[in-house]
C-alpha positions in Angstrom: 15.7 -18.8 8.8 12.5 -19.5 9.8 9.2 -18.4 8.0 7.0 -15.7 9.6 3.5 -14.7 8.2 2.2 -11.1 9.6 -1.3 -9.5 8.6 -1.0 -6.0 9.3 -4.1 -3.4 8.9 -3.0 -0.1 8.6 -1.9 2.7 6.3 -0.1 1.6 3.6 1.5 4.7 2.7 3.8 4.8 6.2 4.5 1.0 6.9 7.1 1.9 9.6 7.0 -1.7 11.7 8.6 -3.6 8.2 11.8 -2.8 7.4 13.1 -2.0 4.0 13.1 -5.3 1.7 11.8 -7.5 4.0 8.1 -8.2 2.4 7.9 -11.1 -0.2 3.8 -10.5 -0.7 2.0 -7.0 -0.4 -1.8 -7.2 -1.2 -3.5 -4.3 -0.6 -6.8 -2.6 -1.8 -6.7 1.0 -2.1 -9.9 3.0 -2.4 -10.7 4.2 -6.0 -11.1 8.1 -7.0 -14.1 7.2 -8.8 -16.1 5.1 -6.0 -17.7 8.3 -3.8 -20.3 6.1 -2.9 -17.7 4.1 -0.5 -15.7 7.0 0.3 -17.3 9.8 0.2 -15.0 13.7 0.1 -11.9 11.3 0.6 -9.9 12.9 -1.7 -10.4 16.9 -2.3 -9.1 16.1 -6.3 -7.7 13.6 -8.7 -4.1 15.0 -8.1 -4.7 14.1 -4.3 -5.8 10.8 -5.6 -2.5 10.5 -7.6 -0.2 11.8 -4.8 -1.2 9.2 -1.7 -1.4 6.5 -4.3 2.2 7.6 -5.2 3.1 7.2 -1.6 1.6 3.9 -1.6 3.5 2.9 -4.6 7.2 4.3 -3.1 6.7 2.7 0.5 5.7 -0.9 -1.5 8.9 -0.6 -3.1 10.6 -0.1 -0.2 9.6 -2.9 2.2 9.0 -5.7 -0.8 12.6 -8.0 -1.5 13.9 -8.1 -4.7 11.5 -9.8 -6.9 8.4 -10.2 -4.7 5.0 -9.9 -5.6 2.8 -6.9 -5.3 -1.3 -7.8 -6.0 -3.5 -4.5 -6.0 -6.7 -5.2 -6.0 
């Protein structure tokens, strides 16, 4: 099988061009709840925070292969 890198920009909480456990490597920076300064009114409360970061967290699983690596920065 040949090897295939992809960088892909986009919302990591709806990945729908990977399908599911074909990631070996997700690195991905989500913005923090308690940086306003970079992103200002994002999120209306901490729960909001909490409930697109779980998103995040459920879509990772589903794309990475059994015992990848996931790097949040």
């Amino acid at each position: 099988m040949p090897l295939t890198f992809r960088v892909i920009f986009g919302d990591s909480q709806k990945m729908l061009e990977l399908a599911d456990g074909s990631v070996h490597l997700v690195v991905t920076s989500p913005p923090y709840f308690n940086a306003p300064f970079d992103y200002p009114n994002l999120f209306p409360s901490y729960e909001a925070y909490l409930a697109a970061m779980r998103k995040v967290a459920e879509e990772i699983w589903r794309v990475l292969a059994d015992g990848r690596i996931v790097c949040i920065v």
